[in-house]
N, C-alpha and C positions, 0 to 999 in steps of 0.2 A: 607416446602421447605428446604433441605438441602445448607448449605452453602460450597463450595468447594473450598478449597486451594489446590493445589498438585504443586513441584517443581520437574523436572526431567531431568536428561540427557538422552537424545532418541537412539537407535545404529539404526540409517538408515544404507544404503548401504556402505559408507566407512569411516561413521566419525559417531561421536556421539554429537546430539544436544541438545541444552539446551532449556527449555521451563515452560512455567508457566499458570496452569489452575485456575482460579479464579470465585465465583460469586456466583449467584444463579441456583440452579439446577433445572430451573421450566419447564423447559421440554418449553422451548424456542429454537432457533438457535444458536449454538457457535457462537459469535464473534472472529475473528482471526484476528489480527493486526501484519501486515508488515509495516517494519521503512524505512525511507529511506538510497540512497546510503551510508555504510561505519557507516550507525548508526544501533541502534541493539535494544533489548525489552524497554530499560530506556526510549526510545524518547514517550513512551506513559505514563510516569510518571505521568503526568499533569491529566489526564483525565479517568486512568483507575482504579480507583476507585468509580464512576460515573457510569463508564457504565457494572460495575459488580455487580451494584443494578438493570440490568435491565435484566441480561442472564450470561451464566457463557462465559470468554472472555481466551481464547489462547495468551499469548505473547511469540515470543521463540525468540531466537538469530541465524541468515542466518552462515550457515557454516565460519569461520574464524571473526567469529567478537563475542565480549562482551565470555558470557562461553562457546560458540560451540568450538569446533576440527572444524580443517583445512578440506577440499575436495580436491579432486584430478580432479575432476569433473571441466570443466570450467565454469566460473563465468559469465553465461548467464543464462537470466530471464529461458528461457525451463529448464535449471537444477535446479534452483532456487524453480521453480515449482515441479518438481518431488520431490525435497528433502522432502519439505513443505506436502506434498500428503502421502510421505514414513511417515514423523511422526506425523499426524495426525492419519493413519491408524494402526502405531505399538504402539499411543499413546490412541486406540481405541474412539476417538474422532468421535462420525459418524455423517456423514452430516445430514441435509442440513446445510450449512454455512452460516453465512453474513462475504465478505470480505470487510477486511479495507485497504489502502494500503497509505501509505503518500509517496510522491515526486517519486522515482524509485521504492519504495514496491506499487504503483499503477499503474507500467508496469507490476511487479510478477503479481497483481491480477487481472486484465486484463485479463493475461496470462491464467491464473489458473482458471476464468469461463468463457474462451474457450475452455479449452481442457477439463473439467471437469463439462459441461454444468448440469447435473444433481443433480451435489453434493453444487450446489450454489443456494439462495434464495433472495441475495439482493447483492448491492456491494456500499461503498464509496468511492469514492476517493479522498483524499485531497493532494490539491497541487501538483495531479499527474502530472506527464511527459510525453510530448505529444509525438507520437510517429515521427511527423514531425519536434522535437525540433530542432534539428539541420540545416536543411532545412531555415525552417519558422521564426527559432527565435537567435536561438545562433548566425545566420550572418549576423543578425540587428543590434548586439548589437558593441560596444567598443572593439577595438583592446586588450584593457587591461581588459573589462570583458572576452572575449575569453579565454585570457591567463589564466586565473587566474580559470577559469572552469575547462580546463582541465589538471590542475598542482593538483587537486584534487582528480583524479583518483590513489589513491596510498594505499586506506585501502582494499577492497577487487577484482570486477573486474578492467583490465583495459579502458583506454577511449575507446579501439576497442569492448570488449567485452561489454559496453556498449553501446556502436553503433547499437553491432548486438543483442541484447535485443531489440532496438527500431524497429530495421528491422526486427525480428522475431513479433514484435507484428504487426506491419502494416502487414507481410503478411499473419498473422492465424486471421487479423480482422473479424468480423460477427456480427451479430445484435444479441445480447443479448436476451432473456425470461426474465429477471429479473427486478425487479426496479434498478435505481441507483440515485446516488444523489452525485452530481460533486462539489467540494468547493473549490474555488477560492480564493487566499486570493491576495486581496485587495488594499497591501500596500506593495508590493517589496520593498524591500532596492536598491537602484543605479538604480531606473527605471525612464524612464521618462515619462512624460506624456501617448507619443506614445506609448511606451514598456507594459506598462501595460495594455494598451486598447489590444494593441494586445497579450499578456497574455489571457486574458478573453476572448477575442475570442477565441484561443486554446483551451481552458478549455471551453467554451460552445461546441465547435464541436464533444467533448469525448461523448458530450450526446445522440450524430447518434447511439451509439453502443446500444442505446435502446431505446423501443417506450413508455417506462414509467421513464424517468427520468428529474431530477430535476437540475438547477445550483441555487448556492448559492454562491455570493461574499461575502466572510469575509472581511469589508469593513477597518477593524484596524487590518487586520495580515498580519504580513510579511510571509517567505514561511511558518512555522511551525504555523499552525494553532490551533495543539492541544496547544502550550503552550499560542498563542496571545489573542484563544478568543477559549477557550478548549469546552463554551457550545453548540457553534455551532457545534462540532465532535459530542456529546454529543447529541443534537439534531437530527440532521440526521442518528444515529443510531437507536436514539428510535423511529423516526417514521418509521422506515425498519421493526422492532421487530413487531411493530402496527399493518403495511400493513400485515404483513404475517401470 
């Protein structure tokens, strides 16, 4: 089995991305891992080492953030999507994929096997974001957790074009062909009792979007699962790699 390193910057449609192919070449599924909002390839530090003894795994950085060039393109998950698509395909990476997506990179990959039902074979999501968050949950919370959410929106989109990521995934929703496996973590920081139950319910209802899928509460992580309890990410990848 060949081991595979390659670092590169990608020329999609009007910017050039940065990205990193790693692992073993055993004629498995890429793994492709999206960070969440305003974070970039580093936020899989913890774990991706792990899980490039099991498949070769894609880390790349979303246009304007870590080593990508800026877009012109607005900063909604359907561009997000396409980018990711564009340099997979000029980075000749062929499918089928297993995606990964932590926090808002599991609104992208949501995204991305729906419009690209064929080219995916499994999907995790960790600590994804529900597409009813703001609805269901941001207006549960504290006047001063509100604030402080969206005083956040300042590294790439902003809180509207965030908005409308959550409302582009509610309306291209559909039931999924694939496995997935939902991870929950466990142990919010400023949550309360309440919050967090209903947290986990959110995150269990992700898993209507298929008739093979799994939840899993990381019962010691806070939202970053990969760094609280990295084997559960770790886990739930390999057994996607298994099934498939």
């Amino acid at each position: 089995m060949d081991k595979v390193t390659k670092e590169m910057f990608v020329q999609i449609s009007d910017c050039k991305l940065y990205a990193k192919l790693l692992g073993e070449n055993n004629g498995k599924p890429t793994v492709v891992l999206d960070a969440g909002y305003g974070d970039f390839s580093k936020a899989w530090d913890s774990v991706i080492g792990d899980i490039s003894k099991l498949s070769t795994v894609l880390i790349y950085d979303r246009a304007g953030l870590g080593k990508s060039e800026t877009s012109s393109n607005p900063r909604t998950s359907r561009e997000m999507v396409k980018e990711l698509r564009e340099l997979l395909f000029e980075a000749k990476i062929k499918p089928p994929y297993i995606l990964v997506g932590h926090s808002f990179g599991g609104v992208n990959m949501r995204m991305f096997a729906t419009e690209y039902q064929n080219e995916v074979c499994g999907l995790v999501l960790v600590d994804s974001t529900p597409e009813d968050y703001r609805e269901r949950f941001l207006l549960t919370m504290s006047q001063d957790f509100q604030q402080a959410y969206n005083k956040q929106f300042v590294y790439e989109g902003n809180y509207d074009e965030f908005m409308e990521s959550l409302k582009q995934l509610k309306e291209t929703r559909i039931e999924l062909n694939v496995p997935i496996f939902v991870l929950s973590a466990g142990k919010k920081a400023h949550y309360s009792k309440e919050s967090q139950e209903l947290w986990n319910e959110l995150q269990r209802e992700i898993l209507e979007i298929s008739s093979d899928g799994e939840l899993v509460i990381a019962e010691n992580s806070a939202h970053f699962i990969q760094k609280d309890e990295p084997e559960v990410v770790v886990a739930a990848i390999e057994k996607l790699i298994d099934l498939i």
